[in-house]
Predicted model as a PDB file, atoms N, CA, C, CB and O in Angstrom, pLDDT in the B-factor column:
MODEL        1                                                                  
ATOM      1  N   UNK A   1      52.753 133.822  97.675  1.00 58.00           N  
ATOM      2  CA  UNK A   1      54.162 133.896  97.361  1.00 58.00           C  
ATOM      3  C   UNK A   1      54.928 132.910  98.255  1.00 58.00           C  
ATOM      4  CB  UNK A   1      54.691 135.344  97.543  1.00 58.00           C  
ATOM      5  O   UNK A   1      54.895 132.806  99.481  1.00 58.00           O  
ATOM      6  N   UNK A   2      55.576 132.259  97.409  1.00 63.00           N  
ATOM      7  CA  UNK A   2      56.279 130.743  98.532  1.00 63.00           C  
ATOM      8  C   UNK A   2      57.597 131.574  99.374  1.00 63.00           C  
ATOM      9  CB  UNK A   2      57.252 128.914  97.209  1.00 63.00           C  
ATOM     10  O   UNK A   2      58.384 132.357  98.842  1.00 63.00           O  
ATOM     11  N   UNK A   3      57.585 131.208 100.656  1.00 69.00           N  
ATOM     12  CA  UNK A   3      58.964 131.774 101.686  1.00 69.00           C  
ATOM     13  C   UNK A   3      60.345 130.899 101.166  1.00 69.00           C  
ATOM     14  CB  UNK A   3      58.646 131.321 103.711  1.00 69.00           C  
ATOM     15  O   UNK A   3      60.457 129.685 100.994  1.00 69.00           O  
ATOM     16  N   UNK A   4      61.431 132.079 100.969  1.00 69.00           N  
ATOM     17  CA  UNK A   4      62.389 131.590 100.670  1.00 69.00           C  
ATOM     18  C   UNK A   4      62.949 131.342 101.563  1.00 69.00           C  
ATOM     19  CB  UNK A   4      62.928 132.042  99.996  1.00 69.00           C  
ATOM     20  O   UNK A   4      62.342 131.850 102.505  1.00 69.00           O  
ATOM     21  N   UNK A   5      63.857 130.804 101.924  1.00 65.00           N  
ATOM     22  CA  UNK A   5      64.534 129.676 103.099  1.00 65.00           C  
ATOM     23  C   UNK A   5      66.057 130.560 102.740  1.00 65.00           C  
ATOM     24  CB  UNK A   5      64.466 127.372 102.610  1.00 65.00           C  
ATOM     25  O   UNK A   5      66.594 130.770 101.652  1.00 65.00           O  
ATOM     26  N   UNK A   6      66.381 130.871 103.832  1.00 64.00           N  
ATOM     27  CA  UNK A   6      67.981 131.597 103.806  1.00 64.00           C  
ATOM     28  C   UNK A   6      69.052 130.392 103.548  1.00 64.00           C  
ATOM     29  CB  UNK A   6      68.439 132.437 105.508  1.00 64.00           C  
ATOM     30  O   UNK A   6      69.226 129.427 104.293  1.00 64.00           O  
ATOM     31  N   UNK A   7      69.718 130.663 102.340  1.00 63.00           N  
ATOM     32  CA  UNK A   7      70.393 129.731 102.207  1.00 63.00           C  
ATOM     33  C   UNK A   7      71.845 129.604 102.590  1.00 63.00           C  
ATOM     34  CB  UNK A   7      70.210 129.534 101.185  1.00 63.00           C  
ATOM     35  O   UNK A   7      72.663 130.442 102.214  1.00 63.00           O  
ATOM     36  N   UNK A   8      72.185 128.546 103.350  1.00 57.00           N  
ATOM     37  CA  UNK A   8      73.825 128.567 104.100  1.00 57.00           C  
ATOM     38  C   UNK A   8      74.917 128.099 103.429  1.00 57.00           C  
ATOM     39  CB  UNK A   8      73.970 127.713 105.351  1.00 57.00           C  
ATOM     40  O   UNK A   8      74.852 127.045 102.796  1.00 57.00           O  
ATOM     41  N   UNK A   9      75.934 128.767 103.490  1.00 59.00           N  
ATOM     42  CA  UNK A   9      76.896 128.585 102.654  1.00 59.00           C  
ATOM     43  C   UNK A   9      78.310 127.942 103.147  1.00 59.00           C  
ATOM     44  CB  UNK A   9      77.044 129.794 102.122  1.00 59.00           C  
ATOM     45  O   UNK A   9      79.259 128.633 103.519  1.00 59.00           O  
ATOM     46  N   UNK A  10      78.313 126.266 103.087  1.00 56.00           N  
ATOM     47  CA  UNK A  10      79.618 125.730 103.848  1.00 56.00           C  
ATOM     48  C   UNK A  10      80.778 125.856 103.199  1.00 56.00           C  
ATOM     49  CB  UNK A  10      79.585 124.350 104.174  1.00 56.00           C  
ATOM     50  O   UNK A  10      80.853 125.473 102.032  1.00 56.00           O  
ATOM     51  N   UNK A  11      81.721 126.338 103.761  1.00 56.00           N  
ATOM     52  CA  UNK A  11      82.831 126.769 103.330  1.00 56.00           C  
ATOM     53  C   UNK A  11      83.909 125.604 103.845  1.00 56.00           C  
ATOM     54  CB  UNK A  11      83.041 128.247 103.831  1.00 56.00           C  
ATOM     55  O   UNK A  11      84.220 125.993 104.971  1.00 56.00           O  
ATOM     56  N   UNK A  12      84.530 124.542 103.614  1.00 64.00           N  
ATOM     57  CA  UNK A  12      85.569 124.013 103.440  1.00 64.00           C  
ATOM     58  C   UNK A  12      86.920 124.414 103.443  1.00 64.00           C  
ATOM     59  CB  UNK A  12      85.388 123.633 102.681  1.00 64.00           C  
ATOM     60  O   UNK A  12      87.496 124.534 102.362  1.00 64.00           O  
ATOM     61  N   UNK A  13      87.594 124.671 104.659  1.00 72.00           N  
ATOM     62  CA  UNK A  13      89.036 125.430 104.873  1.00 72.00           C  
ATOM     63  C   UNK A  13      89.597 124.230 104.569  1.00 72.00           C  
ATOM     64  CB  UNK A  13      89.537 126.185 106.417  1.00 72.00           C  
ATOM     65  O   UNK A  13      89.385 123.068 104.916  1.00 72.00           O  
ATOM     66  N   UNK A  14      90.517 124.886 103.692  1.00 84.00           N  
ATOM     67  CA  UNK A  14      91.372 123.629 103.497  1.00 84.00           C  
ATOM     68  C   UNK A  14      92.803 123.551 103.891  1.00 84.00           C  
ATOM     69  CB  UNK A  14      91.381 123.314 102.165  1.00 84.00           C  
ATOM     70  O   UNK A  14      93.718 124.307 104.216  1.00 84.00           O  
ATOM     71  N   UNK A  15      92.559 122.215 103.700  1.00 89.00           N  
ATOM     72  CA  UNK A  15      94.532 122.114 104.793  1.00 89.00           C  
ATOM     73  C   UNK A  15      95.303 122.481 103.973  1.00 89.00           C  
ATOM     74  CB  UNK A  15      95.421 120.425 105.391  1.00 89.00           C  
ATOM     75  O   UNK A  15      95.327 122.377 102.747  1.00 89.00           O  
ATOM     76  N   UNK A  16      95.992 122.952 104.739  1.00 94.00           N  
ATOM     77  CA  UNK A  16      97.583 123.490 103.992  1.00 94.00           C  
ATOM     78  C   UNK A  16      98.640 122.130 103.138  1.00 94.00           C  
ATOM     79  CB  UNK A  16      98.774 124.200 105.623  1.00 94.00           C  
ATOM     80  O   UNK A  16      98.574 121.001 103.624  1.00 94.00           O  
ATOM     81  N   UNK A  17      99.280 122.297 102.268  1.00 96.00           N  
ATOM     82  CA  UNK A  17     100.031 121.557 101.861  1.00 96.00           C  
ATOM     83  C   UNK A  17     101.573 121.888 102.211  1.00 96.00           C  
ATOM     84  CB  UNK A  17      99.696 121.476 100.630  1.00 96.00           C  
ATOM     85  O   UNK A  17     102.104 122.923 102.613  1.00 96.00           O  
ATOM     86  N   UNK A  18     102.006 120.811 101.953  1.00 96.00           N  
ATOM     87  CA  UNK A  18     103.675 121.374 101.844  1.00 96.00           C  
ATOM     88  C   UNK A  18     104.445 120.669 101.172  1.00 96.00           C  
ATOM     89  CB  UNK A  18     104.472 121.472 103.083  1.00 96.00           C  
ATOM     90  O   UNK A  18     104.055 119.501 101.144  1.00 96.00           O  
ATOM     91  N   UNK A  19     105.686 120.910 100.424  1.00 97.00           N  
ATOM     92  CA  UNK A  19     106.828 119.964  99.748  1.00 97.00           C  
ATOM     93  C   UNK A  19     107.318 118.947 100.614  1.00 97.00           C  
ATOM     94  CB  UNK A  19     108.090 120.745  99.302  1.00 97.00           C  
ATOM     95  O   UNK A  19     107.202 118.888 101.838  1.00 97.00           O  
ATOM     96  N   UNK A  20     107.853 118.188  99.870  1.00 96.00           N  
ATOM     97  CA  UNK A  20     108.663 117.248 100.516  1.00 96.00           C  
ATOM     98  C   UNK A  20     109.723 117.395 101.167  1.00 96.00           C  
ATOM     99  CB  UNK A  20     108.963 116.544  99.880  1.00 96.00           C  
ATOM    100  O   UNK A  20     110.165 116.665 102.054  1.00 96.00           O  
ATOM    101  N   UNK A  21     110.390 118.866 100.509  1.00 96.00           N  
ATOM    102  CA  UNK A  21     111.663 119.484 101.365  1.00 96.00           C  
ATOM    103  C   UNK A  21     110.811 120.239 102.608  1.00 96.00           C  
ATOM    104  CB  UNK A  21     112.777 120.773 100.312  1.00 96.00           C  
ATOM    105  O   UNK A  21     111.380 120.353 103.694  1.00 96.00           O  
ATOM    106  N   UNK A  22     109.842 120.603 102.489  1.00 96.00           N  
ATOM    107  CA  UNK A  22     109.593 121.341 103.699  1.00 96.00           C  
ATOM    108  C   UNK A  22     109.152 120.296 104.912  1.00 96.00           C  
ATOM    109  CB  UNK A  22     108.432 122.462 103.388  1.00 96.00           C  
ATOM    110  O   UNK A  22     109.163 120.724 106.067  1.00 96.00           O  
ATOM    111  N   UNK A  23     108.828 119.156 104.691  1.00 97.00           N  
ATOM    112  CA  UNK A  23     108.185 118.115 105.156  1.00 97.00           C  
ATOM    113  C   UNK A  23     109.583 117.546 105.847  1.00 97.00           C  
ATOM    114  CB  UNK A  23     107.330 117.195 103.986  1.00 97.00           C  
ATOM    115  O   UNK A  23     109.358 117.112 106.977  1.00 97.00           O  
ATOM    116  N   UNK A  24     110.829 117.452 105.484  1.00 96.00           N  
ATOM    117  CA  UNK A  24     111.782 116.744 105.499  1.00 96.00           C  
ATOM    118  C   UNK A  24     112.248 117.780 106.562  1.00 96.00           C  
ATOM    119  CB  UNK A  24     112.519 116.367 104.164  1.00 96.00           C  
ATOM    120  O   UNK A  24     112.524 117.383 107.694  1.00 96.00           O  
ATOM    121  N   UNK A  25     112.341 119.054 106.246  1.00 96.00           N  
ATOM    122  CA  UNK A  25     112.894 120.609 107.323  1.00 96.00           C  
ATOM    123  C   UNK A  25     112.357 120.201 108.374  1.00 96.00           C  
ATOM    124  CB  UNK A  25     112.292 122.389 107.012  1.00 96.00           C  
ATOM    125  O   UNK A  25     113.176 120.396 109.272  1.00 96.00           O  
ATOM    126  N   UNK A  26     111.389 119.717 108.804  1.00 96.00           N  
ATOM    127  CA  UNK A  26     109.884 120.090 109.980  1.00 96.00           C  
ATOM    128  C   UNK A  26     110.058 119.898 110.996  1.00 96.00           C  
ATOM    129  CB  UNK A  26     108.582 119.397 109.968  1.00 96.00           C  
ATOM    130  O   UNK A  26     109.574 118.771 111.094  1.00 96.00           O  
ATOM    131  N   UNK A  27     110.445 120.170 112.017  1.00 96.00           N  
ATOM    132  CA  UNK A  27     110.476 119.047 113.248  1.00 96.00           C  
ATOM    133  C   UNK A  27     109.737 118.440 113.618  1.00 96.00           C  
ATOM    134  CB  UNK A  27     110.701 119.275 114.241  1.00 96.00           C  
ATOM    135  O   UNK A  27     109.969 117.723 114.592  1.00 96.00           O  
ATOM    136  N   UNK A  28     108.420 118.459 112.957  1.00 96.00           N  
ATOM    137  CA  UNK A  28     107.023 118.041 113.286  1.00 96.00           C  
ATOM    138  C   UNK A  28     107.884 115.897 113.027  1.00 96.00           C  
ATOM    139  CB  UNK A  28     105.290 119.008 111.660  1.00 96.00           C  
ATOM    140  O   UNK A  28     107.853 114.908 113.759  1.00 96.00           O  
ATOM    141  N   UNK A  29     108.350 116.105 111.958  1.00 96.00           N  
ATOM    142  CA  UNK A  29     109.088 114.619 111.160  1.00 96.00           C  
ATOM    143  C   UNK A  29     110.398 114.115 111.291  1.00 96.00           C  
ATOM    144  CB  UNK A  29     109.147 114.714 109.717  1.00 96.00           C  
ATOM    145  O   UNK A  29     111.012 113.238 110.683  1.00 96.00           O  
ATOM    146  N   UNK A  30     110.717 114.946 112.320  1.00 95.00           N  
ATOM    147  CA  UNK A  30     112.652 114.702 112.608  1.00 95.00           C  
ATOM    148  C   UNK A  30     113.027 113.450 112.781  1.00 95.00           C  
ATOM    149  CB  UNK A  30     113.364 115.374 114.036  1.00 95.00           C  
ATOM    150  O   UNK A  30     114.193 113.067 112.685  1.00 95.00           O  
ATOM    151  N   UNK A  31     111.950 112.662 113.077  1.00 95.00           N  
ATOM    152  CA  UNK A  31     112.482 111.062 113.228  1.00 95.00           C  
ATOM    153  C   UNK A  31     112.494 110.372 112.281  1.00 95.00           C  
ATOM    154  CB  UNK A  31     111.833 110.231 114.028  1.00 95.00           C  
ATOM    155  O   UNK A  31     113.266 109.421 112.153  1.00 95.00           O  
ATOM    156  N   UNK A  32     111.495 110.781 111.298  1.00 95.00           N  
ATOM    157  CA  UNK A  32     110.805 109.883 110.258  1.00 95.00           C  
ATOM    158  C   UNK A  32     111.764 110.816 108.944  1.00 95.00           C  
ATOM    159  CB  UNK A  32     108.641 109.979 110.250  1.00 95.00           C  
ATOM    160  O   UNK A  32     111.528 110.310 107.847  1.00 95.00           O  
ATOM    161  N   UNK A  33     112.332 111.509 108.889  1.00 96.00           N  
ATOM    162  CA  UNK A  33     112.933 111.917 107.332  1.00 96.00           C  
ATOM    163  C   UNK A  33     113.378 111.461 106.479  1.00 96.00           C  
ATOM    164  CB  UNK A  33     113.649 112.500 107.173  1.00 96.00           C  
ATOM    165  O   UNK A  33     113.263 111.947 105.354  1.00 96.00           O  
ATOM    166  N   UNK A  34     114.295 109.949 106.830  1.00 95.00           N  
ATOM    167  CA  UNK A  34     114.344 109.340 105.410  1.00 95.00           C  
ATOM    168  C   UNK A  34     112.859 108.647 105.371  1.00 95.00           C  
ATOM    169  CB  UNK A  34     115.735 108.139 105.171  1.00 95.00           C  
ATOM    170  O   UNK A  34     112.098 109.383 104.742  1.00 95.00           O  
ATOM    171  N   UNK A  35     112.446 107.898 105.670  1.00 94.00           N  
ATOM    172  CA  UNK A  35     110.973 107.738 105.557  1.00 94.00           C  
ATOM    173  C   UNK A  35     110.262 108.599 104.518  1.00 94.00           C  
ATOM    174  CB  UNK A  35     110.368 108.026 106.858  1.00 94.00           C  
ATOM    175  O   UNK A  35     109.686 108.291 103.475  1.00 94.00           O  
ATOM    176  N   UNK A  36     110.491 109.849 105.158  1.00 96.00           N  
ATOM    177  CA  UNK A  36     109.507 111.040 104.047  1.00 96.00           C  
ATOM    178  C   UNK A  36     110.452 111.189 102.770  1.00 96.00           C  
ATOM    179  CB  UNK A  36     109.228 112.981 104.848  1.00 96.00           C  
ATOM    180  O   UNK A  36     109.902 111.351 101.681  1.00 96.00           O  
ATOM    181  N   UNK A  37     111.505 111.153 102.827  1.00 95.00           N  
ATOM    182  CA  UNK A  37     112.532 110.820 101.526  1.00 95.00           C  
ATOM    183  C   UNK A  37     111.730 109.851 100.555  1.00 95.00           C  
ATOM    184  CB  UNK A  37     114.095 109.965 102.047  1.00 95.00           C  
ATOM    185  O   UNK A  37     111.114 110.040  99.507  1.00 95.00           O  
ATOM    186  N   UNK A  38     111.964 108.862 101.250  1.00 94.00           N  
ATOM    187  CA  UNK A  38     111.962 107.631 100.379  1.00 94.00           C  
ATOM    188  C   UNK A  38     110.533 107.277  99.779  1.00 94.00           C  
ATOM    189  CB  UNK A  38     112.483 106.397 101.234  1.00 94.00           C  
ATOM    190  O   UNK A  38     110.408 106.609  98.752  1.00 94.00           O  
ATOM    191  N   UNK A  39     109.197 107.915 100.698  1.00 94.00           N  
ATOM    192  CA  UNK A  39     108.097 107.524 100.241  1.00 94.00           C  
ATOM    193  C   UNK A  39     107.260 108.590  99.256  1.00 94.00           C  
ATOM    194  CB  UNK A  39     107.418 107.134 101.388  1.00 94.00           C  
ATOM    195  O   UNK A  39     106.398 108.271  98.437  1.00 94.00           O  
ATOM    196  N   UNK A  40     107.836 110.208  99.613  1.00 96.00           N  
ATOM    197  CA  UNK A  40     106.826 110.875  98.911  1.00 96.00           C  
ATOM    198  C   UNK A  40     107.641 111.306  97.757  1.00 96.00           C  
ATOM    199  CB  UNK A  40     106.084 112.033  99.706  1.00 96.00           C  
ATOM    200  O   UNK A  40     108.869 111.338  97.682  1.00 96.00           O  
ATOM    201  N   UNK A  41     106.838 111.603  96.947  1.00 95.00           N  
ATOM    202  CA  UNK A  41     107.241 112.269  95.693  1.00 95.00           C  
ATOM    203  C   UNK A  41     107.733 113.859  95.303  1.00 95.00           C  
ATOM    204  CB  UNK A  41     106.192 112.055  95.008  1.00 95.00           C  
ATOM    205  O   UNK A  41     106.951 114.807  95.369  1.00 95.00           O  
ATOM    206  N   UNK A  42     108.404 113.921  95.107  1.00 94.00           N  
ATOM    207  CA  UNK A  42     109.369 115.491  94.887  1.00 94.00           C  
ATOM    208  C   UNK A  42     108.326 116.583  94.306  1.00 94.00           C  
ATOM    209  CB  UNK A  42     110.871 115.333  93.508  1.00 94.00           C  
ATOM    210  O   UNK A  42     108.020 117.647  94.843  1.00 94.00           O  
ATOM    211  N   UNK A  43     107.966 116.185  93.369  1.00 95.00           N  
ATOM    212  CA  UNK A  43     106.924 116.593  92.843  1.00 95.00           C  
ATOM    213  C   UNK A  43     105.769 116.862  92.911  1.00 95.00           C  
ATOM    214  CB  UNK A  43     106.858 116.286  92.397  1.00 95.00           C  
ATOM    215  O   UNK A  43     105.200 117.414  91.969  1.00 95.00           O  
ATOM    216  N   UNK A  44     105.020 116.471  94.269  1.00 96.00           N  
ATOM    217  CA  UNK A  44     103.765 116.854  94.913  1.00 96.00           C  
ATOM    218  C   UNK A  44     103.346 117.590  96.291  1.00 96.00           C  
ATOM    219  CB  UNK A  44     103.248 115.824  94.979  1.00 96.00           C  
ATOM    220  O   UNK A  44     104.286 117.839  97.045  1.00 96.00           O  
ATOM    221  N   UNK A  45     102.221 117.920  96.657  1.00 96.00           N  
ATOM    222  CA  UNK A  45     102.569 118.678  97.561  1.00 96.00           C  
ATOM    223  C   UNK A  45     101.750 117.961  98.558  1.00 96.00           C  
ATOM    224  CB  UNK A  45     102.391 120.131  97.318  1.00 96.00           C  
ATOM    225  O   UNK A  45     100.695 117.627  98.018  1.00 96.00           O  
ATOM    226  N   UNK A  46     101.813 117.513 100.038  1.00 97.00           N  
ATOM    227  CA  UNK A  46     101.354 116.488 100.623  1.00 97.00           C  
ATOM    228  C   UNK A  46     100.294 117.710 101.856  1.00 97.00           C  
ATOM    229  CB  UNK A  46     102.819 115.275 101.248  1.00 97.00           C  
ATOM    230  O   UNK A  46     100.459 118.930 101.885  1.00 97.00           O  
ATOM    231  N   UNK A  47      99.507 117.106 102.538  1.00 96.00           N  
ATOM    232  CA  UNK A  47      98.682 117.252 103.788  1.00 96.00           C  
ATOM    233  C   UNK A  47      99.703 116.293 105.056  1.00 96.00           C  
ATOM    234  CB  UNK A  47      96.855 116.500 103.440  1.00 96.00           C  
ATOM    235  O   UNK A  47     100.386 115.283 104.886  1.00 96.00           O  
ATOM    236  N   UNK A  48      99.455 117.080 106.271  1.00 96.00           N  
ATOM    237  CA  UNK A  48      99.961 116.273 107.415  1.00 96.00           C  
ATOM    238  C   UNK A  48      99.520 114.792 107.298  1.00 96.00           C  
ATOM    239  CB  UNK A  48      99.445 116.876 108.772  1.00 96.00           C  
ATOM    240  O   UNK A  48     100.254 113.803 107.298  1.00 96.00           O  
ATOM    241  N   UNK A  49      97.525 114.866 107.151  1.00 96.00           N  
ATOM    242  CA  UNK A  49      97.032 113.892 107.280  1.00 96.00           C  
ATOM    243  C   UNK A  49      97.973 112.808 106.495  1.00 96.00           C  
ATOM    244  CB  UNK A  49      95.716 114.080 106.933  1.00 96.00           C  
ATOM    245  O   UNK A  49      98.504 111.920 107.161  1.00 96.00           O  
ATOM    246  N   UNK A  50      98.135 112.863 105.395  1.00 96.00           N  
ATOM    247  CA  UNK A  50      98.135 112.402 104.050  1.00 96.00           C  
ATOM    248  C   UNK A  50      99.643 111.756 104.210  1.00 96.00           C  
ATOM    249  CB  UNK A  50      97.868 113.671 102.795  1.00 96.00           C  
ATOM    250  O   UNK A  50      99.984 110.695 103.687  1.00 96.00           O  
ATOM    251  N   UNK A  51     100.387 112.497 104.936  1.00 97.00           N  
ATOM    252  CA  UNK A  51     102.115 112.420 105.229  1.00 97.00           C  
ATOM    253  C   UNK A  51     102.067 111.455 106.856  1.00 97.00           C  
ATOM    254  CB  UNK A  51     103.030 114.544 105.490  1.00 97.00           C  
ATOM    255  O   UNK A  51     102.886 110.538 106.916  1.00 97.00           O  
ATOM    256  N   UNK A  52     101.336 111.622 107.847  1.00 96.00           N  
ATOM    257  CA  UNK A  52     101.311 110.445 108.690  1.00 96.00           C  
ATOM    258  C   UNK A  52     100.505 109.077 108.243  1.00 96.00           C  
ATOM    259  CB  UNK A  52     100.754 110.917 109.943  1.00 96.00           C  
ATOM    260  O   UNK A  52     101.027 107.970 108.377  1.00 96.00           O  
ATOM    261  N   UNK A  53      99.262 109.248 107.731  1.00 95.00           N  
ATOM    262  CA  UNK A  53      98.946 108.010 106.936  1.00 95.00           C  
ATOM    263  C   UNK A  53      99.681 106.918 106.367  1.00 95.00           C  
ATOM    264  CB  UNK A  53      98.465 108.342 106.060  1.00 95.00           C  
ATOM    265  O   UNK A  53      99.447 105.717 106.225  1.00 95.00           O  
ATOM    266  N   UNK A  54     100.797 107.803 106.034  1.00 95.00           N  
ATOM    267  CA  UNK A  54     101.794 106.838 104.740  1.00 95.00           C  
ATOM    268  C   UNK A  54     102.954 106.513 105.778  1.00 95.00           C  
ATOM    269  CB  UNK A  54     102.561 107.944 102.980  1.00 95.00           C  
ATOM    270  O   UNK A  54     103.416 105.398 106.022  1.00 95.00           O  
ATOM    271  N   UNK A  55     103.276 107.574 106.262  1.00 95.00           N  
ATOM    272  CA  UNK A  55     104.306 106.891 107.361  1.00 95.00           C  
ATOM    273  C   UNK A  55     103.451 105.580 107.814  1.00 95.00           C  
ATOM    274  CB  UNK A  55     104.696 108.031 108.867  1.00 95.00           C  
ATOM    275  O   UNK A  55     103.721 104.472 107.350  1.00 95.00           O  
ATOM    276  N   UNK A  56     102.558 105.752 108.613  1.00 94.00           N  
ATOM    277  CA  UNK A  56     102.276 104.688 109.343  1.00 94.00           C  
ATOM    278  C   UNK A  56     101.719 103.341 108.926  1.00 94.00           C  
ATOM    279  CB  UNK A  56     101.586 105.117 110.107  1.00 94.00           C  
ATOM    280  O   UNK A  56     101.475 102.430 109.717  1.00 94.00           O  
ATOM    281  N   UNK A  57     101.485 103.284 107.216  1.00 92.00           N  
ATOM    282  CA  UNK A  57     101.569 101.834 106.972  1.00 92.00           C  
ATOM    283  C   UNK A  57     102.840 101.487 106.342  1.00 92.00           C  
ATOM    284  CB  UNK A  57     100.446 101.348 106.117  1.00 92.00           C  
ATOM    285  O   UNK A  57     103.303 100.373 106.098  1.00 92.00           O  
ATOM    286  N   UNK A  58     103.380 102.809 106.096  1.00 92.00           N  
ATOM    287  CA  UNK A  58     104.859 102.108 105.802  1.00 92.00           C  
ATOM    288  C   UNK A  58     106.012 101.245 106.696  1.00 92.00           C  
ATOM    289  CB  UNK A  58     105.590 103.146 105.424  1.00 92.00           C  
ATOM    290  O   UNK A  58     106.834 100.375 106.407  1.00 92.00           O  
ATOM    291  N   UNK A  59     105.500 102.193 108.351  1.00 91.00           N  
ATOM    292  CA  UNK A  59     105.988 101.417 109.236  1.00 91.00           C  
ATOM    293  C   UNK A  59     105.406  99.760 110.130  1.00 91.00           C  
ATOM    294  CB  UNK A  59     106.129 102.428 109.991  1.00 91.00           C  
ATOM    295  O   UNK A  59     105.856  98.802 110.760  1.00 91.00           O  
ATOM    296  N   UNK A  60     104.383 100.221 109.711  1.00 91.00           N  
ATOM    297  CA  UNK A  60     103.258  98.654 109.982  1.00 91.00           C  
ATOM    298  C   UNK A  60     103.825  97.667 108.804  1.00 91.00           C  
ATOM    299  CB  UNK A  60     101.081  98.979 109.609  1.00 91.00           C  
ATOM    300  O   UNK A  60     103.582  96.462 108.867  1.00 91.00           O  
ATOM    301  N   UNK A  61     104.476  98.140 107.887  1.00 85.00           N  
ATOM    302  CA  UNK A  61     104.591  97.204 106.364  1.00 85.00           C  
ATOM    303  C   UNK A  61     103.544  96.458 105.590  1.00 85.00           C  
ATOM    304  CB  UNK A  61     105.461  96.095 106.539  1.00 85.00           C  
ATOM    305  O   UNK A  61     103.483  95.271 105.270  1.00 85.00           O  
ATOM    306  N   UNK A  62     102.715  97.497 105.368  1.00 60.00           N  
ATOM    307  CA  UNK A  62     101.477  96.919 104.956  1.00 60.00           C  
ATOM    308  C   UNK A  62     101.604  97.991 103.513  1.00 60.00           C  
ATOM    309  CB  UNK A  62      99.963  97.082 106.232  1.00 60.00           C  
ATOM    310  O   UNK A  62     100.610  97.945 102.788  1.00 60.00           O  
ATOM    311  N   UNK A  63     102.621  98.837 103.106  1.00 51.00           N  
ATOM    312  CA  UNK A  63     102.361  99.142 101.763  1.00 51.00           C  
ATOM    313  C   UNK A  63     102.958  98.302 100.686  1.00 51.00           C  
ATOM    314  CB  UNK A  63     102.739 100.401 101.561  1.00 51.00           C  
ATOM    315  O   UNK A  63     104.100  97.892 100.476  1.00 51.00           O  
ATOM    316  N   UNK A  64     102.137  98.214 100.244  1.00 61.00           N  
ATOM    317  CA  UNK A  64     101.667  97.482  98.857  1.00 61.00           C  
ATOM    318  C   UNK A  64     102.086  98.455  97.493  1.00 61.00           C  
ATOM    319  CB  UNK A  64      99.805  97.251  98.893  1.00 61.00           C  
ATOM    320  O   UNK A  64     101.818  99.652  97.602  1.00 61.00           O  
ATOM    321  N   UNK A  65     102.704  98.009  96.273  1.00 58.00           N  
ATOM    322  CA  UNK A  65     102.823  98.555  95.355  1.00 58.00           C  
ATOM    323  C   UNK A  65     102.534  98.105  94.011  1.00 58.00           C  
ATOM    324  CB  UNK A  65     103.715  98.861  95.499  1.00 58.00           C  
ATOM    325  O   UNK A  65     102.725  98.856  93.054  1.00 58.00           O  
TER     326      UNK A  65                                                      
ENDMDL                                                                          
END                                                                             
């Protein structure tokens, strides 16, 4: 009879999202708010990662459209 091997189960926590109004509220972004105005979309819901990323080639001026 072949040994079954206990199988592990990775679980992926995932980051939290937030609006653009809540993003804009944050103090985490108090400097950068028109920034977060002007670049993200009303309509989606962003990651920190995802929301400093964009700040920071927006401020390097390296976004491209």
């Amino acid at each position: 009879m072949a040994e079954q091997k206990p199988t592990v189960k990775t679980t992926k926590t995932a980051e939290p999202t937030f609006s653009t109004q809540q993003l804009v509220k944050s103090r985490r972004y108090a400097m950068h708010r028109d920034v977060i105005s002007a670049l993200l979309n009303d309509e989606e819901r962003y990651t920190f990662a995802e929301v400093d990323k964009k700040i920071n080639v927006f401020l390097k001026g390296e976004e491209k459209k």
